[in-house]
C-alpha positions as a LaTeX table, in Angstrom:
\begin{tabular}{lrrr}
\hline
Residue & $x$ (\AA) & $y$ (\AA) & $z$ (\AA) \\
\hline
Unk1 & 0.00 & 0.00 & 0.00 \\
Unk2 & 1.52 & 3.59 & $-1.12$ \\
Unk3 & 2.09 & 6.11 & 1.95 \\
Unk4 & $-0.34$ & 8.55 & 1.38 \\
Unk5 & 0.69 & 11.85 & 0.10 \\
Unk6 & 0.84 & 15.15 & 2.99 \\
Unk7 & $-0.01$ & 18.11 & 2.20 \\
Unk8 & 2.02 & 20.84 & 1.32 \\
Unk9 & 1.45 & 24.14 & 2.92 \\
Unk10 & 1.31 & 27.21 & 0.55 \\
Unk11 & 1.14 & 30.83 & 0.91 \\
Unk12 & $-1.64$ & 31.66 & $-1.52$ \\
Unk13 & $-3.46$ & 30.05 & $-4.56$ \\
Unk14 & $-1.46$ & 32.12 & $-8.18$ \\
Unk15 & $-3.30$ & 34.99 & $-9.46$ \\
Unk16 & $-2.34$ & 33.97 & $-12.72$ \\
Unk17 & $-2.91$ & 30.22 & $-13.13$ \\
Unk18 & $-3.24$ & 30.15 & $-17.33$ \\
Unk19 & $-0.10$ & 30.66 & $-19.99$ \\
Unk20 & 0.23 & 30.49 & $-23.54$ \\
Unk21 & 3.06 & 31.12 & $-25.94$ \\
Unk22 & 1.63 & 34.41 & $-28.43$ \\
Unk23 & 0.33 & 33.14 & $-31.41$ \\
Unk24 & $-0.11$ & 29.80 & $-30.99$ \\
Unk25 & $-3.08$ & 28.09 & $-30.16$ \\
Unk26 & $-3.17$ & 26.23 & $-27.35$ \\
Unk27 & $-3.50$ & 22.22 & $-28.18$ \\
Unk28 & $-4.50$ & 19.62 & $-25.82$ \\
Unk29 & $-3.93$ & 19.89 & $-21.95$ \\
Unk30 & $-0.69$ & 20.91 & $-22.19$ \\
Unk31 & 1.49 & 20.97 & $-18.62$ \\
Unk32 & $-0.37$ & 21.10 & $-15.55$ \\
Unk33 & 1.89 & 22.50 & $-12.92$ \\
Unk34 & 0.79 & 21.61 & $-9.30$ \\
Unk35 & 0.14 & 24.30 & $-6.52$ \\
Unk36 & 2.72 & 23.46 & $-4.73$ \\
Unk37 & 5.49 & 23.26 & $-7.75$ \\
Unk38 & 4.76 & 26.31 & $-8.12$ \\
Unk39 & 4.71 & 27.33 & $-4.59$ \\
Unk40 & 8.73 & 25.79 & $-4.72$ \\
Unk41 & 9.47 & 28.32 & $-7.69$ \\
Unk42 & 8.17 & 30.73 & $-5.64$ \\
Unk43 & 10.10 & 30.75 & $-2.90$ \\
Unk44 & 13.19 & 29.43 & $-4.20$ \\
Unk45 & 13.65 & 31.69 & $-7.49$ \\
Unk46 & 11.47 & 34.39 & $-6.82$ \\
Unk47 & 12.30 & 35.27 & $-3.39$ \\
Unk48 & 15.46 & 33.68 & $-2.56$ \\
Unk49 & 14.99 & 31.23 & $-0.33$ \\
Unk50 & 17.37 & 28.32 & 0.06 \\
Unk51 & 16.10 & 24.74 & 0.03 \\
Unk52 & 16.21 & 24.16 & 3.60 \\
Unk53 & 13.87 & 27.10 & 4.09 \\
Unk54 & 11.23 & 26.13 & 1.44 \\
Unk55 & 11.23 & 22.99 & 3.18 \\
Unk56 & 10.21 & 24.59 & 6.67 \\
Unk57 & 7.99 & 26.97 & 4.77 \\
Unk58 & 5.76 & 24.16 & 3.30 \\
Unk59 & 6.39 & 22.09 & 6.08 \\
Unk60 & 8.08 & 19.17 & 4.47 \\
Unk61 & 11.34 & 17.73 & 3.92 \\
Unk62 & 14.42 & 19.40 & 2.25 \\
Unk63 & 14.47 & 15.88 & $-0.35$ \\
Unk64 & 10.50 & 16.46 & $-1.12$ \\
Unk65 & 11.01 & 20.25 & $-2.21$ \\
Unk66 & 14.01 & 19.34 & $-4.20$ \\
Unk67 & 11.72 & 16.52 & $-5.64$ \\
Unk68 & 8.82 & 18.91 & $-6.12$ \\
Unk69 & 11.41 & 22.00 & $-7.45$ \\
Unk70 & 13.41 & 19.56 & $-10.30$ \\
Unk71 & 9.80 & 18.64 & $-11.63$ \\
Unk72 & 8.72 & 21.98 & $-11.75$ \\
Unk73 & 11.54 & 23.14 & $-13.87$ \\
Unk74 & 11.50 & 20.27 & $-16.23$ \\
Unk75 & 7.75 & 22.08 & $-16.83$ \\
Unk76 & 8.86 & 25.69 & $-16.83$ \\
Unk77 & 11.85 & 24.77 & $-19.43$ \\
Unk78 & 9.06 & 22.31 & $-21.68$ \\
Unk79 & 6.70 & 25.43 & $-21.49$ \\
Unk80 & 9.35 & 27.47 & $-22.69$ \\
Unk81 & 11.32 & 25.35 & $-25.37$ \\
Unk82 & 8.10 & 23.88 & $-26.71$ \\
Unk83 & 5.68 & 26.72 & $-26.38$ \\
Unk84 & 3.14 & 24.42 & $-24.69$ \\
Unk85 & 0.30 & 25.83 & $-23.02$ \\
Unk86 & 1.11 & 26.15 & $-19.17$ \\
Unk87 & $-2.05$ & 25.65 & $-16.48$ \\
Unk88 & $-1.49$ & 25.61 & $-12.94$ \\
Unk89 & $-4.16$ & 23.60 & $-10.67$ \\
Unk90 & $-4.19$ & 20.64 & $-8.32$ \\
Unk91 & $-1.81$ & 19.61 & $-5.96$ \\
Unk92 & $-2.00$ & 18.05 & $-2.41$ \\
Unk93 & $-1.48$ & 21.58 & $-0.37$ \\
Unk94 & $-3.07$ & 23.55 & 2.18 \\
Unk95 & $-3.32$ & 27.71 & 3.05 \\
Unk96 & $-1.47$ & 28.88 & 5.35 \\
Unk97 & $-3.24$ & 31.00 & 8.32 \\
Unk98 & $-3.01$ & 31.89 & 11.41 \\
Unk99 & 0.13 & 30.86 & 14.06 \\
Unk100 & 1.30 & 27.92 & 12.01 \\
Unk101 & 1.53 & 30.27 & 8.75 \\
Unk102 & 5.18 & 31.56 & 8.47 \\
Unk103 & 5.25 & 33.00 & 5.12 \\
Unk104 & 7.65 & 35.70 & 4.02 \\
\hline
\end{tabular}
């Protein structure tokens, strides 16, 4: 029997959750980014953080976000070689609020 995945906690939901190379039409599903693999971009190449930090930001292990941050650059470098249409959605992650949020 698998273990069963935990959630991931997250800052926010993406206020933009829907990309598309100009001028192409968008074909199929194209790549479906999770919440949290995008959370990992996020924190790591957005704002700065190391690893280790993601890791106590979402409140899993430093191996899981490197896990979780490899797979969402394989995406991010597919969505830009290939000009594949880019959705984000799903994911196994919770909000952060109140004394156990920590967000920068």
């Amino acid at each position: 029997m698998a273990r069963p995945v935990k959630e991931r906690q997250v800052d926010r939901i993406p206020d933009y959750v829907r990309f598309c190379a100009q001028g192409r039409a968008s074909r199929g599903h194209g790549i479906i980014m999770t919440v949290e693999e995008y959370e990992t971009l996020r924190l790591i190449d957005y704002l700065g953080l190391t690893q280790e930090q993601c890791a106590v930001q979402m409140q899993v292990g430093r191996a899981t976000v490197q896990a979780i941050y490899s797979d969402a650059r394989k995406k991010i470098a597919r969505f830009l070689v290939e000009g594949a249409s880019l959705r984000i959605s799903g994911g196994s992650y919770r909000i952060c609020s109140g004394r156990n949020c920590i967000c920068p």
